[in-house]
C-alpha positions as CSV (number, residue, x, y, z in Angstrom):
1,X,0.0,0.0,0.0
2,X,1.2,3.7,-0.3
3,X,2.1,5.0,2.4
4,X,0.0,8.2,1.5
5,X,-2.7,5.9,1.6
6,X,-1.8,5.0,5.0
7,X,-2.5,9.0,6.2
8,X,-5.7,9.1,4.4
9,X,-6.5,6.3,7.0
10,X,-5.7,8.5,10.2
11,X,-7.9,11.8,9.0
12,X,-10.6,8.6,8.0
13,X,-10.1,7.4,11.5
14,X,-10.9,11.1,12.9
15,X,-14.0,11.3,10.7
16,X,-15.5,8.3,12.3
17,X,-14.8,9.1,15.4
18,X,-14.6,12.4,15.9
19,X,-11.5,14.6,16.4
20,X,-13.4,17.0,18.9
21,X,-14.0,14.0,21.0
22,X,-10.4,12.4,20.9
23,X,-9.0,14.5,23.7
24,X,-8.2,12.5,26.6
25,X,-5.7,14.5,28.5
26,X,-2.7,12.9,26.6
27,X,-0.8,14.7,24.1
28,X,-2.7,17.7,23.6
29,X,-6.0,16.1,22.3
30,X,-4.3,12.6,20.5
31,X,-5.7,9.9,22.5
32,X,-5.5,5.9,23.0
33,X,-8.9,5.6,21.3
34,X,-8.0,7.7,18.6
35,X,-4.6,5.8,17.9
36,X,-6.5,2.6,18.2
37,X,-9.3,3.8,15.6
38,X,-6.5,5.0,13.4
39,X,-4.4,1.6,13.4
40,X,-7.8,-0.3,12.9
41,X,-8.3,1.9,10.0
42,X,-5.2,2.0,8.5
43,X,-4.8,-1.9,8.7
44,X,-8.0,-2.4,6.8
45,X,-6.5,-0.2,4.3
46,X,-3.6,-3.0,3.8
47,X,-0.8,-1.6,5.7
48,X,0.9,-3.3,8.2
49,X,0.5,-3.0,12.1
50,X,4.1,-1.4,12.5
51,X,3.3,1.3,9.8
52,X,0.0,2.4,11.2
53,X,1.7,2.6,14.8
54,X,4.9,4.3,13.1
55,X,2.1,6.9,11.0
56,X,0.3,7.7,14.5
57,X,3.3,8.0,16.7
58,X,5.4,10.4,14.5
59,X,2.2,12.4,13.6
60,X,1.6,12.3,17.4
61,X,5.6,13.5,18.0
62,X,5.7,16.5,15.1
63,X,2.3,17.5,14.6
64,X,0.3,19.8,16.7
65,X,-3.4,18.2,17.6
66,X,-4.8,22.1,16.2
67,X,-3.4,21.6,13.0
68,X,-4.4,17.4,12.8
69,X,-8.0,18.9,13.5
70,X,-7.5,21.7,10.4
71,X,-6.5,18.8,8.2
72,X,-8.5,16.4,9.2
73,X,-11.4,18.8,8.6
74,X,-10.2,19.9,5.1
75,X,-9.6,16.8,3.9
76,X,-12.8,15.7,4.5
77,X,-14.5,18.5,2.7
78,X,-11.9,18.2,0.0
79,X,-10.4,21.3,0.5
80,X,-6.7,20.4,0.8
81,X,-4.1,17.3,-0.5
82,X,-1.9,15.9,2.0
83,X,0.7,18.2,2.8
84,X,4.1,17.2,1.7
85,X,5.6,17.1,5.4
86,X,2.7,14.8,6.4
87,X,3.2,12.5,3.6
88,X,7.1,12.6,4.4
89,X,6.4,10.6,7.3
90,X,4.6,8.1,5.6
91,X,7.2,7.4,3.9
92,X,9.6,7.5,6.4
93,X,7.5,4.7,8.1
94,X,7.3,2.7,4.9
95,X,11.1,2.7,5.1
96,X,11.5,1.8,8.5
97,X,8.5,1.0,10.8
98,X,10.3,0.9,13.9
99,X,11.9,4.0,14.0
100,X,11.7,5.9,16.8
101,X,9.4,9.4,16.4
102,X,11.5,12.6,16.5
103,X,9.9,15.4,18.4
104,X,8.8,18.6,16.3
């Protein structure tokens, strides 16, 4: 699978379940449920386990929950393509799964 295919699956995941409604208290409004959703998602998609968990973690590590929320939302109304840093870490995960998130 692509791995821009693979971030169409998190902002999917949000749709369903509702970005407003991810916050937990953890990582500025990413959650466990949301993560869960989105590797759920993104594994009926046909990408692996480790490439879903890689996707959310990094997005999780470098990318502000406000601007997840502006995507997420955008995307869904087709107002915006993937943004070439997002889709950067797809790849990055495609390459190597079990890399380790750096911070943004």
């Amino acid at each position: 699978m692509a791995p821009a295919f693979a971030v169409l699956a998190l902002f999917g995941a949000l749709a369903c379940g509702g970005a407003d409604d991810a916050d937990d208290g953890s990582a500025g409004g990413y959650s466990t449920d949301l993560k869960a959703d989105f590797v759920r998602d993104c594994r009926e998609s046909g990408s692996s386990r480790d490439l879903c968990t890689c996707l959310y973690d990094t997005l999780e590590a470098r990318v502000p929950f406000e601007r997840f929320r502006v995507l997420d939302q955008q995307l869904r109304e087709g107002t915006a393509a993937i943004p070439r840093d997002i889709e950067d870490m797809a790849v990055a995960c495609a390459a190597d799964p079990d890399a380790e998130p750096a911070g943004g």
